[in-house]
N, C-alpha and C positions, 0 to 999 in steps of 0.2 A: 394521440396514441393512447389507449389503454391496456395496463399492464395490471392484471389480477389475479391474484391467488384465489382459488375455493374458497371455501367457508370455513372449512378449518385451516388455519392458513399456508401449509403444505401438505396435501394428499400423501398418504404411500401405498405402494402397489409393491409388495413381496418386498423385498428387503431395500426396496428403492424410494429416498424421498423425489417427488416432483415437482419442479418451479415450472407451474402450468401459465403461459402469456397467451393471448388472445390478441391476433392482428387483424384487418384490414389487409393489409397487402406485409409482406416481408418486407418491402425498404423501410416501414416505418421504425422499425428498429435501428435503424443510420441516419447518422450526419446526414441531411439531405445538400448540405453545401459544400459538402467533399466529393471533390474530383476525382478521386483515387478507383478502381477497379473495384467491382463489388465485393472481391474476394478478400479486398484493402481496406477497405471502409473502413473510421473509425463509429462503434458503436452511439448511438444517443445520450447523450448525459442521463437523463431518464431512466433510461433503461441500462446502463451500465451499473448505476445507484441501485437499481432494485436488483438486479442480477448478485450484486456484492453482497447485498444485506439480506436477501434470500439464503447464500450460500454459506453468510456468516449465520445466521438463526436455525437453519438444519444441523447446523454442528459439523462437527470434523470429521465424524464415524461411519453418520449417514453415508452410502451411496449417492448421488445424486442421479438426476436426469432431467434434462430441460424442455417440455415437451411446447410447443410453437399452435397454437392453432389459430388455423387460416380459411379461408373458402376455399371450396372446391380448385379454383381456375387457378388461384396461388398455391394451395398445395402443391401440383404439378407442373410449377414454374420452374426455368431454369434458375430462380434464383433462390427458389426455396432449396433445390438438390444442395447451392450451393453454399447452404449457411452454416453448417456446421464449421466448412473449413473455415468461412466467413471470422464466424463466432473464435472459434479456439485461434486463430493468427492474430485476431484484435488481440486477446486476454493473452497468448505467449508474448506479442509484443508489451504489451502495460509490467508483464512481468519481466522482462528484460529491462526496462525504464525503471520498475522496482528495485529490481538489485544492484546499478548502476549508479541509483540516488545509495544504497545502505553501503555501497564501496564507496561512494563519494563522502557520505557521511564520517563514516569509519578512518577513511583518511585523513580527512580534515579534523580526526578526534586526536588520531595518533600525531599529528605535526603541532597541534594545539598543544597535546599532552610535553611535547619536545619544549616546549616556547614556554610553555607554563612552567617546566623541571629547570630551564634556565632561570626565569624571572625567580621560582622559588630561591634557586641555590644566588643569585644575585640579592635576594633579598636579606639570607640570612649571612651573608657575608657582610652584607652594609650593616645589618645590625651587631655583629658580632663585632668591626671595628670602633661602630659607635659606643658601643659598650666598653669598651677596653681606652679608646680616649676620653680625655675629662674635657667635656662639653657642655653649654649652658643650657641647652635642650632637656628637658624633663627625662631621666633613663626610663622609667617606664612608658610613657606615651612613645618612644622610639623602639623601645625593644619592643613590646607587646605589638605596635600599631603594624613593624616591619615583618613582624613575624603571622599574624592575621594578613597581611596585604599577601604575601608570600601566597599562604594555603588560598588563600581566595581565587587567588590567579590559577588556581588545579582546578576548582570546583566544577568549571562547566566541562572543561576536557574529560573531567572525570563521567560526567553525566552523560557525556555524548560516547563512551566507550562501555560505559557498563548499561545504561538506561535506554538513549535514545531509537536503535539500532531494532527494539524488538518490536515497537507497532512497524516497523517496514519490514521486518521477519514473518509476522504474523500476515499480513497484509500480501504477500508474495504468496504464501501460502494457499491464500483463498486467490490470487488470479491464477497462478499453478493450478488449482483444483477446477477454474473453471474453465481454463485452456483445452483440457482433455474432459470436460464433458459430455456425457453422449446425449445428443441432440435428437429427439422426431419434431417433423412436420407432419400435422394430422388436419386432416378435413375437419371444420368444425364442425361439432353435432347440431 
């Protein structure tokens, strides 16, 4: 398969950037070992990578358009008419798989976040009593160590509710954008 950009690495034509690829035939953009309906196919690894990082390097602002060039005899394939829906049902589904991993994520921050508010208030409770009985155990290596073990046990819930959440935000984003892409299939020149 070859997949290239111009020379400068995305053309524009009026307010519109272009990811110009270059086929052989349209299936070479698919899983060639997927059984599914052409309209189903999952995209190429290949060409799914360049289609992301294409659409992440134009920016956000950009317009896009994905213009497909093919010969003559594929341009006018039934299966060139039928890439676009092709194309944008692959990238709605990736992005349905997106959101379901950043709800999966997200829940499993907030149940974490619940386990971790337990262990903390567990923690400072053990240390609160250790403090208050006379014990041979060093009071600072017990109070400091239970009080640090405590907030420790927050730190990744923490991370996975304020931090983790936005590369799969941003990342929906760009399959969102390239779901409703507007697609030509041109004869090569």
């Amino acid at each position: 398969m070859q997949l290239e950009a111009h020379a400068s690495a995305y053309r524009r034509v009026g307010h519109e950037t272009l990811i110009e690829i270059r086929l052989r035939e349209i299936r070479q953009l698919f899983h060639t070992l997927d059984p599914s309906p052409f309209r189903e196919k999952d995209l190429d690894d290949a060409a799914e990578q360049y289609l992301l990082e294409a659409c992440r390097e134009a920016g956000i602002r950009d317009a896009l358009r994905l213009v497909v060039y093919v010969p003559a005899s594929e341009a006018a394939s039934s299966a060139a008419r039928s890439l676009p829906e092709a194309v944008h049902n692959y990238f709605a589904y990736r992005e349905r798989q997106a959101r379901a991993d950043m709800f999966r994520l997200l829940r499993y921050g907030a149940i974490s976040l619940v386990i971790g508010m337990i262990f903390l208030v567990g923690c400072l409770a053990l240390r609160s009593a250790l403090i208050s009985a006379q014990t041979l155990l060093d009071r600072s290596i017990t109070d400091e160590g239970l009080l640090i073990l405590g907030w420790v046990a927050m730190w990744r819930p923490a991370e996975m509710l304020l931090y983790d959440w936005w590369p799969i935000a941003r990342h929906r984003a760009v399959l969102r954008r390239l779901s409703s892409i507007p697609i030509d299939v041109r004869e090569t020149e």
